[in-house]
C-alpha positions as CSV (number, residue, x, y, z in Angstrom):
1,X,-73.0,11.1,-8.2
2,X,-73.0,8.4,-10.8
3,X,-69.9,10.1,-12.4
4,X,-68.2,10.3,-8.9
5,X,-68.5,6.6,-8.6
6,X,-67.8,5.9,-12.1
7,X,-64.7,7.8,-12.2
8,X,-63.4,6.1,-8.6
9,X,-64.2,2.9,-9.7
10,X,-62.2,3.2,-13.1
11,X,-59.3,5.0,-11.3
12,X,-59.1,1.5,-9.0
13,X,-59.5,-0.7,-11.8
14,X,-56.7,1.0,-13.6
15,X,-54.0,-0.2,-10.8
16,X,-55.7,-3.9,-10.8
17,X,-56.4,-4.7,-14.6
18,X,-53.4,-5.6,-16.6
19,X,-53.5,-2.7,-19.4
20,X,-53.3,-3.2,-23.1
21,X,-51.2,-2.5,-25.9
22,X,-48.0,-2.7,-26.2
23,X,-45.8,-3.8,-22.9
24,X,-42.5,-3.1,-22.3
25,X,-40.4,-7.1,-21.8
26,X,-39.7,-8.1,-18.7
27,X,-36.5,-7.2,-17.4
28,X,-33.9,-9.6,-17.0
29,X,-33.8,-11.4,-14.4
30,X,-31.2,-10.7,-11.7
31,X,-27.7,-13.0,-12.0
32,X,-27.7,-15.5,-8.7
33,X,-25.2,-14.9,-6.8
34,X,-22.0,-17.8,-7.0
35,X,-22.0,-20.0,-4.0
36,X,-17.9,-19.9,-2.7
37,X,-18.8,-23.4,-2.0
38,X,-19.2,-24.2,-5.6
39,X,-15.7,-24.6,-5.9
40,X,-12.6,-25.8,-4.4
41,X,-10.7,-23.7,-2.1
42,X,-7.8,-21.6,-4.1
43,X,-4.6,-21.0,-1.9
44,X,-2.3,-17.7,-2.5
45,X,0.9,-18.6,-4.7
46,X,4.0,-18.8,-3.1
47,X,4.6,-15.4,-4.3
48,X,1.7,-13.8,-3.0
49,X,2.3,-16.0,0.1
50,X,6.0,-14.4,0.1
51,X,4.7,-10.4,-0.7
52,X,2.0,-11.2,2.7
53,X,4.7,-11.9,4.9
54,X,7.1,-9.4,3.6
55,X,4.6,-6.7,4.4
56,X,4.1,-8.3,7.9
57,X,7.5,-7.9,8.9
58,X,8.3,-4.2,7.8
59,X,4.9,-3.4,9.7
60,X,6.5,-5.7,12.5
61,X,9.8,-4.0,12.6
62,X,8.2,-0.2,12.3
63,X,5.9,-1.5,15.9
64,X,8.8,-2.8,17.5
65,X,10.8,0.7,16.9
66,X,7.5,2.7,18.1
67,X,7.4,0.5,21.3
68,X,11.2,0.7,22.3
69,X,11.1,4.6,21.2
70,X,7.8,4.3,24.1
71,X,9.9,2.7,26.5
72,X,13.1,4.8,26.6
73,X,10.7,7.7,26.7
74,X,8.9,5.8,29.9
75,X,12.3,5.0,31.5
76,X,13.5,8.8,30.9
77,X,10.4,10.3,33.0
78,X,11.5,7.7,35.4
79,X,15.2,8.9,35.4
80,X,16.6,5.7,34.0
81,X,18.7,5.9,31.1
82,X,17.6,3.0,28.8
83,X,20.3,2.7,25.9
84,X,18.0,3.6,22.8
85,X,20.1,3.3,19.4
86,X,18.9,3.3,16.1
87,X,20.6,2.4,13.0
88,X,22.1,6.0,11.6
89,X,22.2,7.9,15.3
90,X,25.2,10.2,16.1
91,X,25.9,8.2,19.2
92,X,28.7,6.4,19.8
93,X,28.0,2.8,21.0
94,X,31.7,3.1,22.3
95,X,29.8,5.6,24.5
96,X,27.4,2.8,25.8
97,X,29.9,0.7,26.3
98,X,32.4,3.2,28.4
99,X,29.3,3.4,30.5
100,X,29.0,-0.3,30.9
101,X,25.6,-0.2,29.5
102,X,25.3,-3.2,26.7
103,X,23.5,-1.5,23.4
Protein backbone atom coordinates (compact mmCIF):
# COMPACT_ATOMS: atom_id res chain seq x y z
CA UNK A 1 0.00 0.00 0.00
CA UNK A 2 2.94 2.22 0.77
CA UNK A 3 4.05 1.74 -2.96
CA UNK A 4 0.44 2.63 -4.17
CA UNK A 5 0.72 5.94 -2.35
CA UNK A 6 4.20 6.49 -3.23
CA UNK A 7 3.82 6.03 -6.72
CA UNK A 8 0.39 8.46 -6.85
CA UNK A 9 1.96 10.95 -5.01
CA UNK A 10 5.18 11.06 -7.33
CA UNK A 11 2.94 10.88 -10.44
CA UNK A 12 1.10 14.35 -8.96
CA UNK A 13 4.23 15.82 -8.09
CA UNK A 14 5.51 15.32 -11.55
CA UNK A 15 2.79 17.78 -13.13
CA UNK A 16 3.42 20.42 -10.17
CA UNK A 17 7.33 20.53 -9.67
CA UNK A 18 9.25 22.35 -12.34
CA UNK A 19 11.53 19.37 -13.68
CA UNK A 20 15.26 19.52 -14.22
CA UNK A 21 17.75 19.43 -16.68
CA UNK A 22 17.84 20.97 -19.55
CA UNK A 23 14.67 23.19 -20.74
CA UNK A 24 13.72 23.94 -23.96
CA UNK A 25 13.58 28.45 -24.24
CA UNK A 26 10.65 29.99 -24.09
CA UNK A 27 9.02 30.64 -27.20
CA UNK A 28 8.81 33.83 -28.51
CA UNK A 29 6.48 35.79 -27.66
CA UNK A 30 3.51 36.45 -29.92
CA UNK A 31 3.84 39.95 -32.28
CA UNK A 32 0.95 42.56 -30.80
CA UNK A 33 -1.19 43.26 -33.09
CA UNK A 34 -0.84 47.17 -34.85
CA UNK A 35 -3.42 49.45 -33.68
CA UNK A 36 -5.11 51.15 -37.33
CA UNK A 37 -5.18 54.05 -35.01
CA UNK A 38 -1.44 54.26 -34.72
CA UNK A 39 -1.36 56.01 -37.80
CA UNK A 40 -2.92 58.49 -39.97
CA UNK A 41 -5.67 57.64 -42.28
CA UNK A 42 -4.13 56.67 -45.99
CA UNK A 43 -6.69 57.67 -48.85
CA UNK A 44 -6.66 55.55 -52.32
CA UNK A 45 -4.68 57.42 -55.19
CA UNK A 46 -6.43 59.03 -57.73
CA UNK A 47 -5.72 56.08 -59.79
CA UNK A 48 -7.04 53.58 -57.53
CA UNK A 49 -9.87 56.08 -56.87
CA UNK A 50 -10.40 56.16 -60.90
CA UNK A 51 -10.02 51.91 -61.33
CA UNK A 52 -13.10 51.94 -58.19
CA UNK A 53 -15.34 53.83 -60.13
CA UNK A 54 -14.59 52.46 -63.35
CA UNK A 55 -15.55 48.99 -62.07
CA UNK A 56 -18.79 50.63 -60.57
CA UNK A 57 -20.05 51.76 -63.73
CA UNK A 58 -19.55 48.66 -66.04
CA UNK A 59 -21.30 46.74 -62.99
CA UNK A 60 -23.85 49.68 -63.19
CA UNK A 61 -24.46 49.51 -66.86
CA UNK A 62 -24.60 45.40 -66.98
CA UNK A 63 -27.80 46.04 -63.92
CA UNK A 64 -29.35 48.52 -65.82
CA UNK A 65 -29.40 46.14 -69.07
CA UNK A 66 -30.64 43.06 -66.71
CA UNK A 67 -33.47 45.37 -65.37
CA UNK A 68 -34.82 46.79 -68.78
CA UNK A 69 -34.25 43.14 -70.36
CA UNK A 70 -36.82 42.33 -66.88
CA UNK A 71 -39.12 44.94 -67.88
CA UNK A 72 -39.71 44.29 -71.58
CA UNK A 73 -40.13 40.75 -70.55
CA UNK A 74 -42.81 42.02 -67.76
CA UNK A 75 -44.57 44.34 -70.33
CA UNK A 76 -44.62 41.30 -73.04
CA UNK A 77 -46.63 38.87 -70.58
CA UNK A 78 -48.73 41.91 -70.22
CA UNK A 79 -49.15 42.31 -74.08
CA UNK A 80 -47.43 45.69 -74.21
CA UNK A 81 -44.79 46.04 -76.56
CA UNK A 82 -41.98 48.01 -74.75
CA UNK A 83 -39.31 49.02 -77.41
CA UNK A 84 -36.23 47.06 -76.10
CA UNK A 85 -32.92 47.76 -78.31
CA UNK A 86 -29.57 46.98 -77.62
CA UNK A 87 -26.51 48.17 -79.19
CA UNK A 88 -25.80 45.33 -82.13
CA UNK A 89 -29.67 44.09 -82.54
CA UNK A 90 -31.08 43.23 -86.04
CA UNK A 91 -33.84 45.68 -85.59
CA UNK A 92 -34.37 48.50 -87.27
CA UNK A 93 -35.01 51.61 -85.11
CA UNK A 94 -36.57 52.95 -88.43
CA UNK A 95 -39.02 50.18 -87.36
CA UNK A 96 -39.69 51.85 -83.98
CA UNK A 97 -40.11 54.84 -85.32
CA UNK A 98 -42.72 53.84 -88.31
CA UNK A 99 -44.59 52.63 -85.34
CA UNK A 100 -44.46 55.86 -83.55
CA UNK A 101 -42.80 54.25 -80.61
CA UNK A 102 -39.55 56.56 -79.59
CA UNK A 103 -36.47 53.96 -79.01
Amino acid sequence: MRDLIARILAYILTFVLPGRGRHAADPAPSPVPVSPWSRPWSSPTKEEAQALFRKQAEVTMRLGVIRERRTAAVLATLGVDYPYSYPGDHFETAAYAAAGVSA
